[in-house]
C-alpha positions as CSV (number, residue, x, y, z in Angstrom):
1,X,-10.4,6.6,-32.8
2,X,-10.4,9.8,-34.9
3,X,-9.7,13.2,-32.7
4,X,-13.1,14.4,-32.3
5,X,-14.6,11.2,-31.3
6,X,-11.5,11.2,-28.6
7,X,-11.9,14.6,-27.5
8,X,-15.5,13.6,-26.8
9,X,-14.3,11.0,-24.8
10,X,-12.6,12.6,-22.6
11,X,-15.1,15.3,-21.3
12,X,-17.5,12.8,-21.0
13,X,-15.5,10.3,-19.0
14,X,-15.0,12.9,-16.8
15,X,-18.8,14.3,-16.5
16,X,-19.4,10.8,-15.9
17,X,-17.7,10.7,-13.4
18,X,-18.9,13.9,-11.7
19,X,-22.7,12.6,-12.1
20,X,-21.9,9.5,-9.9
21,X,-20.6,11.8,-7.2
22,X,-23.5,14.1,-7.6
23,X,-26.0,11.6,-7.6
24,X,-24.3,9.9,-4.5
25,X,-24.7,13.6,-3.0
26,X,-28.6,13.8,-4.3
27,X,-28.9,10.4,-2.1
28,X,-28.0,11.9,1.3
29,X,-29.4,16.0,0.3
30,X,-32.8,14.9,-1.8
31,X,-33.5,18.7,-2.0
32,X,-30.5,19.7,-3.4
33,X,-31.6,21.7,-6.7
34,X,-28.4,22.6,-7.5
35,X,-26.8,19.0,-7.5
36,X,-30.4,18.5,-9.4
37,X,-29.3,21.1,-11.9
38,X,-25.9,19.4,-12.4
39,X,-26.8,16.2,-13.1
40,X,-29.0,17.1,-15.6
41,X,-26.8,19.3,-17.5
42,X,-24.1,16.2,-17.4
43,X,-26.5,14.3,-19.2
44,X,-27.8,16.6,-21.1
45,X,-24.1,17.6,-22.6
46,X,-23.1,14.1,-23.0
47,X,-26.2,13.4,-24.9
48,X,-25.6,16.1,-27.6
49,X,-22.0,15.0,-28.1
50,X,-22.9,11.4,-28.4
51,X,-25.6,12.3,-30.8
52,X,-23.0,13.9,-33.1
53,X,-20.6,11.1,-32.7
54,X,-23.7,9.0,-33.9
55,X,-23.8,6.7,-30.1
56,X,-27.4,5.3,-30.4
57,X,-27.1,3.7,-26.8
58,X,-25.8,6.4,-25.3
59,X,-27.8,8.8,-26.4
60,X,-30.9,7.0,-25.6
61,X,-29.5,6.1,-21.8
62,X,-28.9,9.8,-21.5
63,X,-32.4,11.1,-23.1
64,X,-34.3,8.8,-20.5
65,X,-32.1,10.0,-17.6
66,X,-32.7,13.6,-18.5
67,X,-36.3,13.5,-18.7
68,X,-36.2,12.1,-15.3
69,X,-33.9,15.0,-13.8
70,X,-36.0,17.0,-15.5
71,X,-39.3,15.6,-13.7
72,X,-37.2,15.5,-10.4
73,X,-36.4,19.3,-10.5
74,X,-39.8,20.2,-11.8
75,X,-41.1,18.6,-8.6
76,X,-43.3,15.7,-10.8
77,X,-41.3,13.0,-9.8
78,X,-39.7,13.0,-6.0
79,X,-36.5,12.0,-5.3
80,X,-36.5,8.6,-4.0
81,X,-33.8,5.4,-3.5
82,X,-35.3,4.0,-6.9
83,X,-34.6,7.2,-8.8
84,X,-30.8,7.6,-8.0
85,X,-30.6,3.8,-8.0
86,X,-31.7,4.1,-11.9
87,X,-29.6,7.3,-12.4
88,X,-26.5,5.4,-10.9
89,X,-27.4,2.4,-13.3
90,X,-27.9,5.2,-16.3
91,X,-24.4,6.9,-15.5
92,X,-22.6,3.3,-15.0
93,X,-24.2,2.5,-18.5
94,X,-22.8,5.5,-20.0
95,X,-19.1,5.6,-17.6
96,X,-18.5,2.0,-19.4
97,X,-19.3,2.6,-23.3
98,X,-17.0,6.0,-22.4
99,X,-14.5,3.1,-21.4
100,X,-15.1,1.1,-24.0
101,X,-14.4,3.7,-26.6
102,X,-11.2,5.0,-24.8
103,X,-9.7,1.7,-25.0
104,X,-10.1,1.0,-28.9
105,X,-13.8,-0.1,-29.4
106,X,-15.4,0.6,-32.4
107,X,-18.6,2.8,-32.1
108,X,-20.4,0.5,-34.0
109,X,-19.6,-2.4,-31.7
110,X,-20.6,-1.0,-28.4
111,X,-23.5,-2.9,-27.0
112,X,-27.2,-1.6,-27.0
113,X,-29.3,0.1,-24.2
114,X,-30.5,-2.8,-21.8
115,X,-34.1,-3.5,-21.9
116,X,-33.8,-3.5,-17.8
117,X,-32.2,0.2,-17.9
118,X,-34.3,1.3,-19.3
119,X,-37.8,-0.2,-17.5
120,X,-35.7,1.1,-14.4
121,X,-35.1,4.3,-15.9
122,X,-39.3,4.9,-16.8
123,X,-40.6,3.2,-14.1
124,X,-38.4,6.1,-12.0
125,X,-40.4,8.4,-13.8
126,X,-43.9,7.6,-13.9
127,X,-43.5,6.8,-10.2
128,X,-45.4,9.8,-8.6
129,X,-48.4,9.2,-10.7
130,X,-46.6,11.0,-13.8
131,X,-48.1,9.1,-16.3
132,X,-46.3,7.8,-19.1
133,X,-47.4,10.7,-21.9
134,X,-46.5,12.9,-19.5
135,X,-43.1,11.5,-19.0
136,X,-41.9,10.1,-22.2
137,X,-39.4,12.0,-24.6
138,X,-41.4,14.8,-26.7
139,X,-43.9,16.0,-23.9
140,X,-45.1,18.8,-24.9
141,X,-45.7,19.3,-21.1
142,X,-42.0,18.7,-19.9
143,X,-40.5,20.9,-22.6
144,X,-43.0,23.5,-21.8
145,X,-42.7,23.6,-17.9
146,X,-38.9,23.6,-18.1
147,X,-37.2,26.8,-16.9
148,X,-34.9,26.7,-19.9
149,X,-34.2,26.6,-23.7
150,X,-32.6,23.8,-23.1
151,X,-35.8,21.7,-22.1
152,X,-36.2,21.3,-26.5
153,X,-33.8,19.0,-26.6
154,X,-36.2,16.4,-24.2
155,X,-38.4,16.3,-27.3
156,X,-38.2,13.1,-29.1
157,X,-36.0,12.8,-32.4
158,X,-38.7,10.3,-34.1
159,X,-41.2,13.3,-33.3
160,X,-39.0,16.2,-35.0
161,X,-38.1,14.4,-38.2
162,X,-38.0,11.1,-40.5
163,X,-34.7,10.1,-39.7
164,X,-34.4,9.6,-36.0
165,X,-32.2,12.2,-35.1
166,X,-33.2,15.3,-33.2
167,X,-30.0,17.5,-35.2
168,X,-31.5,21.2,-33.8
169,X,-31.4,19.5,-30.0
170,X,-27.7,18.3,-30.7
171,X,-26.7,21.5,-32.8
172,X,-28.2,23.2,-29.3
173,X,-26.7,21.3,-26.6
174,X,-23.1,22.3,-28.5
175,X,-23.6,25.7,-29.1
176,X,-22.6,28.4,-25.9
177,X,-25.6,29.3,-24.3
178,X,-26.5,32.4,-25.8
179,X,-25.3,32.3,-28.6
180,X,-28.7,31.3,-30.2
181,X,-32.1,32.8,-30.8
182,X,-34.3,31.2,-28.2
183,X,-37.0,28.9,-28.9
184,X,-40.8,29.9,-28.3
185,X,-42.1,27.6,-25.7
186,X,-45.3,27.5,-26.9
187,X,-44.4,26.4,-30.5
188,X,-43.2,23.2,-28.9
189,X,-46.8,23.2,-26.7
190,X,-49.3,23.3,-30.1
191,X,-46.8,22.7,-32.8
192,X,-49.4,20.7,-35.3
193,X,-47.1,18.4,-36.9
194,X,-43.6,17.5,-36.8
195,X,-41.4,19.6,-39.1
196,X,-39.8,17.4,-42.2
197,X,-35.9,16.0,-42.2
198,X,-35.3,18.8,-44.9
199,X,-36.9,21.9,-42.8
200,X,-34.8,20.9,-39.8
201,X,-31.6,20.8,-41.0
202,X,-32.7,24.4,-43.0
203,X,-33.2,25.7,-39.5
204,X,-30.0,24.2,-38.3
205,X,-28.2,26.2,-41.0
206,X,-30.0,29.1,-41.4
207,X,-29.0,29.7,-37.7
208,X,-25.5,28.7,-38.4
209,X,-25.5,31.8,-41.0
210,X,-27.0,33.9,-38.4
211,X,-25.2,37.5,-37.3
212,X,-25.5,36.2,-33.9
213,X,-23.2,33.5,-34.7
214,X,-20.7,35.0,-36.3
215,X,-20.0,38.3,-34.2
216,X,-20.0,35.5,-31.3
217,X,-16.2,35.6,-30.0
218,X,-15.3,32.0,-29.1
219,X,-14.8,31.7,-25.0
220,X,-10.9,31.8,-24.3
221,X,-9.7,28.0,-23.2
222,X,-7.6,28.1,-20.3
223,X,-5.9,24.5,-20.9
224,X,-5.0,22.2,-23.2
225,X,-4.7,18.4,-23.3
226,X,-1.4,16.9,-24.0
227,X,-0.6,13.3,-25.0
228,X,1.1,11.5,-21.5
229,X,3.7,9.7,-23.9
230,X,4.6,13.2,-24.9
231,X,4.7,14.6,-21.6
232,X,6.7,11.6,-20.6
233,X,9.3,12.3,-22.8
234,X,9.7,15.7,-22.1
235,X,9.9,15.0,-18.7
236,X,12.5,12.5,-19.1
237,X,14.8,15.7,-21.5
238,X,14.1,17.8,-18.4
239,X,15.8,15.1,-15.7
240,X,18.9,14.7,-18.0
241,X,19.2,18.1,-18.7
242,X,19.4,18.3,-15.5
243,X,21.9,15.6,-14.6
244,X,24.4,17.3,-17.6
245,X,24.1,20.4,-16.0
246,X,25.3,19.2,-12.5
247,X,28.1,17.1,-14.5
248,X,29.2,20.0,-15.8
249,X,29.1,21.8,-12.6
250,X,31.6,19.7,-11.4
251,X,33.7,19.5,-14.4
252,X,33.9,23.1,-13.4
253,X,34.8,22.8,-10.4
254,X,37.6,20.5,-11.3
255,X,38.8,23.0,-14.0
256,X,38.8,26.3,-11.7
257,X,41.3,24.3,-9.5
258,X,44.1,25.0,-12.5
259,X,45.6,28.4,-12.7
260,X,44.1,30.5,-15.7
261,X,46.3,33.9,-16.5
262,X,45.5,36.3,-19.5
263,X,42.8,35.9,-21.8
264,X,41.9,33.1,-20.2
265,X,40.9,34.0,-17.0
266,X,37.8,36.6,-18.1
267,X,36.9,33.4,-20.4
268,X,36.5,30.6,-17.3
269,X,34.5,34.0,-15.2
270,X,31.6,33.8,-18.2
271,X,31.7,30.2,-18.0
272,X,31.1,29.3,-14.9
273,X,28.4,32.2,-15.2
274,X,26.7,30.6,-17.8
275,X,26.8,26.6,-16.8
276,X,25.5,28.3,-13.7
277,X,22.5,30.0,-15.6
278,X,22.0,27.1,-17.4
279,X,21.6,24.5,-14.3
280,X,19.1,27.0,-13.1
281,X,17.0,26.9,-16.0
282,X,17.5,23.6,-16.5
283,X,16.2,22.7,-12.9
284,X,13.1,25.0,-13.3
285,X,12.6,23.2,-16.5
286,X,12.3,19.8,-15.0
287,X,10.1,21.1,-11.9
288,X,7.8,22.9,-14.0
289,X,7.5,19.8,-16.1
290,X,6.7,17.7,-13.4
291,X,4.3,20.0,-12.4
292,X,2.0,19.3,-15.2
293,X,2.1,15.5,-14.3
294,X,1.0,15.8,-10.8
295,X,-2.8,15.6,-10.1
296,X,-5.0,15.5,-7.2
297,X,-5.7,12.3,-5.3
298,X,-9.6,13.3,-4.9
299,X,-10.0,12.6,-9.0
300,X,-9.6,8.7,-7.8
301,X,-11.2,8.7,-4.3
302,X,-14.2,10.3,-6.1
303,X,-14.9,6.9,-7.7
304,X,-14.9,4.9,-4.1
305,X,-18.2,6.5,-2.7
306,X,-20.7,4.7,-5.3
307,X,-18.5,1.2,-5.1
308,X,-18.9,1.2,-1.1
309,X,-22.4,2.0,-1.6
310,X,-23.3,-1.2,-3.6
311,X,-20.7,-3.4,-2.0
312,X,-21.7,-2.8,1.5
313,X,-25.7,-3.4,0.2
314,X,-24.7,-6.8,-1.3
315,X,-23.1,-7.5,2.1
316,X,-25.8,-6.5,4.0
317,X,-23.7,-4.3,5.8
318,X,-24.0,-0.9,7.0
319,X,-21.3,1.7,6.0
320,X,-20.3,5.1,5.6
321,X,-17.1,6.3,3.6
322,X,-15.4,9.1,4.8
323,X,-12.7,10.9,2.5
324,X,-9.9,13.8,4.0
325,X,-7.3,15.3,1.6
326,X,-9.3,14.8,-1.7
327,X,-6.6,18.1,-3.0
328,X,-3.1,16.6,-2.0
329,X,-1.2,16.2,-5.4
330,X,0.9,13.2,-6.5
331,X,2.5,12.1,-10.0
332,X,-0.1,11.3,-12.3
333,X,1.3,7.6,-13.1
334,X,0.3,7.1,-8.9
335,X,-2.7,8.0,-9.1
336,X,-3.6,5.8,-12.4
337,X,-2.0,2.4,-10.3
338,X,-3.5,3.2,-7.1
339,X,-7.5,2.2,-8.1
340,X,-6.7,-1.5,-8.2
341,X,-5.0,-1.5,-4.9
342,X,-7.3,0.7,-3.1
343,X,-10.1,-1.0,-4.1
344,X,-8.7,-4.4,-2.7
345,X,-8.3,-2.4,0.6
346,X,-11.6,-1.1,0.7
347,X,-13.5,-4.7,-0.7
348,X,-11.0,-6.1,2.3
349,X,-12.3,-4.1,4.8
350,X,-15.6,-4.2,3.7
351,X,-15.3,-8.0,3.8
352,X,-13.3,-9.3,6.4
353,X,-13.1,-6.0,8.7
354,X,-16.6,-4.9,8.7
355,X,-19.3,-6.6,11.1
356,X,-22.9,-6.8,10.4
357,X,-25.1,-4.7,12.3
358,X,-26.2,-7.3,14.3
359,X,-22.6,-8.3,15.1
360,X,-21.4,-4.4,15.6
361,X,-24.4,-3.7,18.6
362,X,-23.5,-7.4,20.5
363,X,-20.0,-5.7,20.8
364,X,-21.8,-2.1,22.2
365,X,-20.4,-0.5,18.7
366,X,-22.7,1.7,16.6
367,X,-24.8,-0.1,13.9
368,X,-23.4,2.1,11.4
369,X,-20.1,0.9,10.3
370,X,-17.2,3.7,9.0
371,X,-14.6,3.1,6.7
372,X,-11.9,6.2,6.1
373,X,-10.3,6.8,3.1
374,X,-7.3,10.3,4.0
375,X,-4.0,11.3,2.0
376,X,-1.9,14.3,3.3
377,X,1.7,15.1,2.1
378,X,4.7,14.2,4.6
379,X,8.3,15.9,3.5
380,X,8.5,14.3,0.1
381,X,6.4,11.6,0.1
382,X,2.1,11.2,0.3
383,X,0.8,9.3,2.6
384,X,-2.4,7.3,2.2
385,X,-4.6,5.6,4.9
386,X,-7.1,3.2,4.5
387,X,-8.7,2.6,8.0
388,X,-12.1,1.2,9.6
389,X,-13.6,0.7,12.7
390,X,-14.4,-3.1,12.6
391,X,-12.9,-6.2,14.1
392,X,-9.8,-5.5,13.7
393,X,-6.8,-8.5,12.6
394,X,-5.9,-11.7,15.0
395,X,-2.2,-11.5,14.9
396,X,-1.9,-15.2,16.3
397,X,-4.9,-16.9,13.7
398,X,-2.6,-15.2,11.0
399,X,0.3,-17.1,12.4
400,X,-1.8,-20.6,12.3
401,X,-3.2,-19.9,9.1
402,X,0.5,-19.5,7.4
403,X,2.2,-21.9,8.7
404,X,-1.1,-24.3,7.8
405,X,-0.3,-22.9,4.2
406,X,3.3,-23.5,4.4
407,X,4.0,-20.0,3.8
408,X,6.1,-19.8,6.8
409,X,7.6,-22.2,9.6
410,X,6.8,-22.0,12.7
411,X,10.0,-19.5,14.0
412,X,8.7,-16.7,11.7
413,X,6.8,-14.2,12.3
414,X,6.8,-13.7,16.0
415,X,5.6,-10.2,16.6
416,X,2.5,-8.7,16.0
417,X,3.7,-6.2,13.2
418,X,5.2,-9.1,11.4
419,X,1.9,-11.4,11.8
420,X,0.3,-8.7,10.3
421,X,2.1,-8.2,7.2
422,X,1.4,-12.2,6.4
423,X,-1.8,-11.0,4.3
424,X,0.7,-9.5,2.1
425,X,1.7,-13.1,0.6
426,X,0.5,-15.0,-2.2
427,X,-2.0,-17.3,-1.7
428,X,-2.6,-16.2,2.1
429,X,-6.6,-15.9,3.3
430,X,-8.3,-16.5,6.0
431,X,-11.6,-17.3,4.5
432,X,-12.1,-21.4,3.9
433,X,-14.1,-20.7,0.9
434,X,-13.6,-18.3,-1.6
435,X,-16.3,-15.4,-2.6
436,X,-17.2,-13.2,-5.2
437,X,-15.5,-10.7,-3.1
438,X,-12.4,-11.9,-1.6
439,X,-11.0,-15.3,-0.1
440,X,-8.6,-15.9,-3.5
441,X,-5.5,-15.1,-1.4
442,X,-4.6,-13.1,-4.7
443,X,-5.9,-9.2,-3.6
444,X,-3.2,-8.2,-0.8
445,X,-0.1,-9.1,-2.8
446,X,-1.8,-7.3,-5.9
447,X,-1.6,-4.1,-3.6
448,X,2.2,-4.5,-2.3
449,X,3.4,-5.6,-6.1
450,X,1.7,-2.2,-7.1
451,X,2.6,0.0,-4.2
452,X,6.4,-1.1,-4.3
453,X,6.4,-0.9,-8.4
454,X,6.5,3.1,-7.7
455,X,9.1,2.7,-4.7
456,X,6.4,2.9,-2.2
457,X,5.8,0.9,1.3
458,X,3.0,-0.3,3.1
459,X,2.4,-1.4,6.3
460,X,-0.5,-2.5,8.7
461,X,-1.7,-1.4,12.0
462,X,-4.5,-3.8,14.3
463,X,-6.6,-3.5,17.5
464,X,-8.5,-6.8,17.8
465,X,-11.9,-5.4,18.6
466,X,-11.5,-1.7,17.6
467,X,-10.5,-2.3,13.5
468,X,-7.6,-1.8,11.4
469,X,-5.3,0.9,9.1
470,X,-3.2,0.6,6.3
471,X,-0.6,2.8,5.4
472,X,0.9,3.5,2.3
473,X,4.2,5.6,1.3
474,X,4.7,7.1,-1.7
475,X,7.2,9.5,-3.6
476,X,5.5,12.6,-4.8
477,X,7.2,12.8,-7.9
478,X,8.5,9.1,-9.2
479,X,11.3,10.6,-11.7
480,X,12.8,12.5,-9.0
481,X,14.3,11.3,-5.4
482,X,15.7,13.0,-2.5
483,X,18.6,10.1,-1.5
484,X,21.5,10.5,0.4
485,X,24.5,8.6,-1.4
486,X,26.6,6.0,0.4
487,X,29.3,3.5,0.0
488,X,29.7,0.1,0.7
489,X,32.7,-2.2,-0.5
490,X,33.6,0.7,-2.7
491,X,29.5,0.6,-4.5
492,X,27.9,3.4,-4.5
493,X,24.6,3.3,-3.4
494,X,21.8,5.5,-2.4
495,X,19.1,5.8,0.0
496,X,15.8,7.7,0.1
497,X,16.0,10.6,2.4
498,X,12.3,9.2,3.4
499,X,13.8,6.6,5.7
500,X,16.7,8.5,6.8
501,X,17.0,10.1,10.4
502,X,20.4,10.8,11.0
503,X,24.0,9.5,10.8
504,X,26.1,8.4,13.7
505,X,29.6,7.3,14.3
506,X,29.7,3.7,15.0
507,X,32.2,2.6,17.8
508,X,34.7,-0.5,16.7
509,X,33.1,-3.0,19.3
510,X,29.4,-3.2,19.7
511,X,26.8,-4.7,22.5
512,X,25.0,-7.7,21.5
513,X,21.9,-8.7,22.2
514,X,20.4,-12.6,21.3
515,X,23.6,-12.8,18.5
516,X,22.5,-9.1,16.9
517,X,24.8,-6.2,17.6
518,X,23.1,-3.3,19.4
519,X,24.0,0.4,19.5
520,X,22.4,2.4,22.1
521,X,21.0,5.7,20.4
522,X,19.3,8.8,22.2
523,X,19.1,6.4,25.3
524,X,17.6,3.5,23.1
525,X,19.0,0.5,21.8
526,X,18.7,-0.1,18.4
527,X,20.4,-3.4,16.0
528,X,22.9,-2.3,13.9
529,X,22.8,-4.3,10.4
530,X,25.5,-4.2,7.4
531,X,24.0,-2.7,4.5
532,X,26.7,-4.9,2.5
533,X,26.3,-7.9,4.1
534,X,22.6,-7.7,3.2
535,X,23.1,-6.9,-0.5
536,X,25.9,-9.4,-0.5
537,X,29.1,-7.2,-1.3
538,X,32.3,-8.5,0.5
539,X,32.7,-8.0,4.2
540,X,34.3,-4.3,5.0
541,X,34.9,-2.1,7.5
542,X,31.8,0.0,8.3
543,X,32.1,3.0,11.1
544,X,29.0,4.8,9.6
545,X,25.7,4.5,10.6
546,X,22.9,5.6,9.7
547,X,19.2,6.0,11.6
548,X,16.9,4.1,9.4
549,X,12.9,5.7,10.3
550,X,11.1,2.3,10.4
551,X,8.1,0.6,12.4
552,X,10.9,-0.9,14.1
553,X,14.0,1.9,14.0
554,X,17.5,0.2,13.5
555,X,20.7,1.3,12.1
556,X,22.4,0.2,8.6
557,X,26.1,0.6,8.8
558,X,27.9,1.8,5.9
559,X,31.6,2.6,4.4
560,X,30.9,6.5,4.2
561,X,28.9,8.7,3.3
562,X,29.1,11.1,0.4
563,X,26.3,14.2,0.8
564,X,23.2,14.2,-0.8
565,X,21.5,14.2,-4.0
566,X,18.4,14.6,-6.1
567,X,18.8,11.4,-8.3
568,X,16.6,11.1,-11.8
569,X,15.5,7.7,-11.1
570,X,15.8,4.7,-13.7
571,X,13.8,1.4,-13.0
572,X,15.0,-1.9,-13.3
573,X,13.1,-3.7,-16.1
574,X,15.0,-6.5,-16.8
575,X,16.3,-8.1,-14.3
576,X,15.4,-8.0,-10.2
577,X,17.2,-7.5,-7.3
578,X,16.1,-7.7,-4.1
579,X,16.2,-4.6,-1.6
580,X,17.3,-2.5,-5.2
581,X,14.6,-0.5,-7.1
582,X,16.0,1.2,-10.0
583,X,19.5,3.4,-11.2
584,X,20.6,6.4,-11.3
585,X,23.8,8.8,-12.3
586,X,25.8,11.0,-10.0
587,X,27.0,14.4,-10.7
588,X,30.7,13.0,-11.0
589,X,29.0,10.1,-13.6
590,X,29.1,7.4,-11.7
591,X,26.6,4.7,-11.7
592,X,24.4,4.6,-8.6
593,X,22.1,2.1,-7.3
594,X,19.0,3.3,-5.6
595,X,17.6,1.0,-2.3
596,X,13.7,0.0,-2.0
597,X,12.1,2.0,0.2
598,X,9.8,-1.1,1.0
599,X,13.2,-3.1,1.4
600,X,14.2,-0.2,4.3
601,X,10.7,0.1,6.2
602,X,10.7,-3.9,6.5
603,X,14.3,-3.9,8.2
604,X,16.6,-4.9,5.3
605,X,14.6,-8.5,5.1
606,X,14.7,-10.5,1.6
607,X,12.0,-13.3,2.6
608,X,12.4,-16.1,1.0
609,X,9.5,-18.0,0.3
610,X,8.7,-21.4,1.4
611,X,7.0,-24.1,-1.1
612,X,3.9,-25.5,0.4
């Protein structure tokens, strides 16, 4: 894909998406005219850059959805259910060539405007008694009833010239408004004949000679698009500068231990001064760097309205969508893996969570179903709840449903919290026959493989009868972790400040409670389990604990602990090891392994998996 056609690409992906929000708006505000407005213009600017990049389809998708805006805002047409239905289908058209082009398909291969788009698309128009003159491209009524100059580009391209493409409209819906003389509306009203191929594109560059034109200083561009591998790189210079610089702190530190006399002395002064300077610039380097990655969680939860919309209409269920914290930031790489596991979540919900109407006012519940979709930030991680008010999760048919899979046996399991995490396994549903929109046993697992891939957790909260809420945890920024560093059997490892509470003195004897030792802390009594012993290094003496913030709060003992640290995070890619997610250097050099997070919040457990 050459650079133009990419840059295109890009800008319209993301009017694209805009236009399904807008329209999704338009639906529940009908006399919105500046949501109206928008959605026209989106179409409008997509349609001139696909008619430069030579998109037949898309441009014809957009020219039919325009002259229905157009009739929408001019009052000709109302706004009605059919008209966004056949805008949504006209922006989902044009959202998936946009995706077909971004992922390496040839313009020439994308497929052709549907015959059923585009029935949808004019019988939205002429619904209102707008006949179909009155309504098809090249009106001389639409153009001339349209508030502004660019209501030309609506006319036709087989009525302007003999080779099909309208070049003046295109040239026009590119060029800064302005910027061009302004067409005489009633030369488009009682023009007598089309102008020839040859006198349009004299027009086109007579105007492109124009004074106007060139005393026209270019609008200043406030950003610029930069490559994610590049960025990626850069961002991973910026960590290790950073983790040279604090080596070299220490070196330092070492070093001022010695004795320096004479010449020496004003030498290790300017030093230290500059290794100093230099870790500072190095650390603003890599925070400003992962500044650029991180984006706002409300460009994906703006692509959730319009998919609850249709999936709740094939369900014949009745649902609203509400979304809270649309601006909280995470690392761009998040936000790209969290569509397919939100959207398991939400078709989950929808699904199995979600009554009928019917069902809903049996149980004295509204008819009117709501499913919330929030993200705020929580000390260095985002938080992420997917929650709805339906029927909520039977901890106990969970139970019988596993162990009738032989996921578990029958001593697993035994609390609520843990029943609940069941629908996390492969191959675990509760439906008997499988859907088109969930019953595989394959969707939940998808979304803790995904969440846990970026050192995330999640976990699940049920009321039977009032609905349920999942929670996920995740790292703001994935090269970067907050950890405090410990040892065990003389490892070091470290542990994400997420989970951590404090750290307590652990006595030589402890209480025990069913075979599990117990320490009593702030008045409650919490296990106490051997970080070692769980990883598998050899049995040592462990008199530090530390308070693990969990579901269910415990204590993992330790050797010692050795401060804490802002580790740049390396992933394990070849081999896995449970309860470890990924590498890291100290300041002193040393290899450091980094703990799950997911392994923490579930208590230090490695299931093993039984064979059915």
């Amino acid at each position: 894909m050459d650079d133009m056609l990419k840059e295109f690409v890009v800008e319209a992906l993301d009017l694209a998406t805009n236009v399904e929000e807008h329209l999704l708006s338009l639906e529940r505000n009908p006399g919105d005219m500046n949501t109206l407005n928008a959605v026209f213009r989106s179409f409008h600017t997509i349609k001139g850059g696909a008619g430069f990049m030579n998109l037949s389809a898309m441009v014809s998708a957009c020219h039919l959805t325009e002259n229905l805006f157009d009739a929408l805002r001019t009052g000709q047409v109302a706004v009605t259910p059919e008209a966004i239905e056949a805008a949504l289908e006209a922006s989902g058209f044009v959202a998936d060539q946009l995706t077909a082009l971004n992922n390496g398909v040839p313009p020439e291969q994308l497929s052709t405007m549907p015959k059923a788009l585009e029935a949808m698309l004019t019988d939205a128009i002429e619904s209102k008694g707008v006949s179909k003159k009155a309504a098809a491209p090249a009106t001389p009524q639409v153009a001339a009833t349209a508030p502004e100059p660019v209501a030309v580009s609506t006319s036709s391209p087989s009525a302007n010239n003999t080779d099909g493409v309208d070049w003046e409209a295109y040239y026009r819906a590119v060029t800064p408004a302005g910027t061009l003389p302004e067409p005489v509306a009633t030369a488009v009203a009682t023009a007598p004949k089309a102008p020839s191929a040859k006198e349009e594109h004299e027009a086109v560059k007579s105007s492109l000679s124009s004074t106007d034109v060139k005393h026209t200083t270019p609008a200043k561009e406030e950003s610029i698009r930069i490559d994610a591998v590049k960025l990626n790189v850069l961002l991973e210079v910026a960590g290790e500068s950073v983790q040279a610089a604090n080596q070299a702190a220490v070196l330092l530190e070492k070093l001022s231990q010695f004795k320096f006399d004479g010449q020496a002395a004003p030498l290790m002064a300017a030093l230290t001064e500059t290794l100093t300077r230099a870790s500072r610039y190095s650390t603003e380097l890599q925070r400003a760097t992962l500044a650029t990655r991180m984006q706002p969680v409300g460009r994906l939860f703006q692509k959730f309205p319009r998919l609850v919309r249709e999936l709740a209409r094939d369900l014949g269920k009745e649902v609203d969508l509400n979304i809270e914290g649309a601006e909280t930031e995470v690392d761009r790489v998040v936000v790209d893996s969290l569509y397919d596991p939100l959207v398991h979540m939400l078709r989950n919900a929808l699904d199995h969570g979600i009554e009928t109407a019917e069902e809903r006012l049996a149980s004295n519940k509204t008819a009117r179903s709501t499913i919330s979709l929030k993200a705020w930030q929580e000390a260095s991680s985002v938080m992420i709840e997917v929650s709805d008010d339906g029927k909520g999760m039977d901890a106990q048919r969970l139970r019988d449903k596993a162990i009738s899979k032989g996921l578990i046996n029958a001593h697993d399991a035994r609390t609520d919290d843990e029943a609940f995490q069941l629908v996390f396994l492969p191959g675990f549903s509760t439906k008997e026959v499988a859907s088109s929109v969930s019953g595989r046993g394959v969707g939940m697992d998808v979304v803790k493989t995904a969440v846990e891939r970026h050192r995330g957790a999640i976990r699940i909260s049920s009321e039977l009868g009032k609905g349920t809420t999942f929670l996920i945890r995740l790292p703001i920024e994935l090269s970067i972790v907050p950890t405090m560093l410990v040892r065990t059997d003389g490892a070091s490892l470290a542990l994400p400040m997420a989970t951590v509470q404090r750290v307590v003195e652990l006595p030589e004897t402890f209480e025990s409670v069913g075979g599990q030792p117990v320490l009593r802390d702030l008045g409650r009594p919490l296990p106490v389990k051997s970080l070692g012993k769980v990883l598998g290094y050899m049995p040592s003496s462990e008199r530090v604990g530390i308070v693990i913030a969990a579901p269910n709060p415990y204590i993992l003992s330790v050797d010692s602990v050795d401060g804490t640290a802002d580790l740049v995070i390396k992933p394990l890619t070849c081999i896995s090891t449970p309860g470890i997610t990924g590498t890291a250097r100290s300041a002193e050099g040393e290899l450091v392994l980094v703990t799950s997070l997911s392994f923490l919040i579930d208590g230090c457990k490695v299931r093993e998996m039984m064979t059915a």
